[in-house]
Each structure stands twice: as structure tokens, then as C-alpha cells.
C-alpha positions as CSV (number, residue, x, y, z in Angstrom):
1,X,-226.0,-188.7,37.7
2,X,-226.0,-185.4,39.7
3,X,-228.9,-183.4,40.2
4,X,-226.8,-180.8,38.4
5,X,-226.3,-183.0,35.4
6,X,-229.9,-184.5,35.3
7,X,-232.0,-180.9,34.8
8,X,-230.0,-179.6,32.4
9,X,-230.5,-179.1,28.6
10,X,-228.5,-181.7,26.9
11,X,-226.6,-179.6,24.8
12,X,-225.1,-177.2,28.1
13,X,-222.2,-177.8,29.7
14,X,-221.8,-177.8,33.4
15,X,-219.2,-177.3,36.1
16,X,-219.3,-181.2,36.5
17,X,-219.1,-182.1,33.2
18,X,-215.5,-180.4,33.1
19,X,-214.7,-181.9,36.2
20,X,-215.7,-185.3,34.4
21,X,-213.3,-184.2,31.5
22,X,-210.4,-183.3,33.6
23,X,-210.5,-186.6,35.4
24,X,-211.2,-188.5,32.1
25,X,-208.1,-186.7,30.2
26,X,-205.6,-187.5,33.8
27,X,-206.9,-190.8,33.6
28,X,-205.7,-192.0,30.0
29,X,-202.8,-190.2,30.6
30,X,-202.0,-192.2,33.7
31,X,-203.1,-195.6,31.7
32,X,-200.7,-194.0,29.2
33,X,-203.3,-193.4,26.3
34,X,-201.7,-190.5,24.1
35,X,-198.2,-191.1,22.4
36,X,-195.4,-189.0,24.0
37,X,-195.8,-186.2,20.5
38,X,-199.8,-185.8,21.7
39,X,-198.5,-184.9,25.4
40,X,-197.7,-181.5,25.5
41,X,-200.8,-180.8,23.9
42,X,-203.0,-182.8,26.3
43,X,-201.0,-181.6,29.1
44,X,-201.9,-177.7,27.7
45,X,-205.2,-178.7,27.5
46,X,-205.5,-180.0,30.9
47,X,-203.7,-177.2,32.7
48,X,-206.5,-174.7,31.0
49,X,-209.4,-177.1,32.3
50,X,-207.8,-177.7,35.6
51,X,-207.6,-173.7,36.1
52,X,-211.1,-172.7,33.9
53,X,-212.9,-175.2,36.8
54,X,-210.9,-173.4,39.8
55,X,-211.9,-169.9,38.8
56,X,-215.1,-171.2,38.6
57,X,-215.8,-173.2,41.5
58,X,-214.1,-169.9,43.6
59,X,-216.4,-167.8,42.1
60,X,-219.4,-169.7,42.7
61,X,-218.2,-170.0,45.9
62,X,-217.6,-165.9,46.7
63,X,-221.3,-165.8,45.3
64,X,-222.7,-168.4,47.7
65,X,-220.9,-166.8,50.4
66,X,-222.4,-162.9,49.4
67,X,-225.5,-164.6,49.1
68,X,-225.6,-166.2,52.5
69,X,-224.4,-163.0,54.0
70,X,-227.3,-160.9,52.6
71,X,-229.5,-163.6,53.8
72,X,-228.6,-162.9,57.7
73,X,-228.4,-159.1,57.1
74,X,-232.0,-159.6,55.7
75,X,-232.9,-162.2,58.5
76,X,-231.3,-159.9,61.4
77,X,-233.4,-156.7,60.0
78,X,-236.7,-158.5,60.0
79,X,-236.2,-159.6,63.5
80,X,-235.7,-156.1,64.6
């Protein structure tokens, strides 16, 4: 388990756990799990995860990013 998953309340949901899903759903599609009526559905589905979890993941990223800048800004006046 990741550290993410582990301190969590057990009834959020994390970034991780949709990554989990994702894989999970384009796994038992691969190993051909849903009949052919279920597919567009799944496929739906998947293609609203799969772009839920990019917007996401770039916005914690932008945030990180911000973050670290205003860290060296900070860092840099200090040392002044």
C-alpha cells in the first residue's frame, strides 16, 4: 500500500485509488470480462476516469510547482 492509501479515512477516495480503478476496468476489458452490449458503457466510464485523474494529477502538479516557487522566492528574501 502507498503512503497515500495507508493515512487515509477508509471511506475517502484518493487520486490512487482511481488510478487502481482505471487499471482494474482496462484490465478486464483486455481479459475480455464485459459482453460486447456492456462496452460502450465501460468504455464511457473509462474515458471520464482516465480524464477526471489527468486534470487532477496536472493540477496537483501546477500546485506543487507554485508551491516550490514561493518556497525560493521566500528562501532567496531571507538570504538577503
Amino acid at each position: 500500500m502507498t503512503t497515500e492509501t495507508t493515512n487515509t479515512t477508509p471511506n475517502s477516495l484518493t487520486v490512487t485509488d482511481l488510478l487502481v480503478l482505471r487499471n482494474a476496468i482496462d484490465l478486464a476489458a483486455t481479459r475480455g470480462a464485459f459482453r460486447a452490449n456492456e462496452l460502450s458503457a465501460v468504455g464511457t466510464v473509462f474515458d471520464k476516469l482516465a480524464l477526471f485523474v489527468e486534470t487532477v494529477a496536472r493540477i496537483v502538479e501546477e500546485a506543487e510547482e507554485v508551491s516550490t516557487t514561493d518556497e525560493e522566492s521566500t528562501d532567496s528574501e531571507v538570504a538577503e
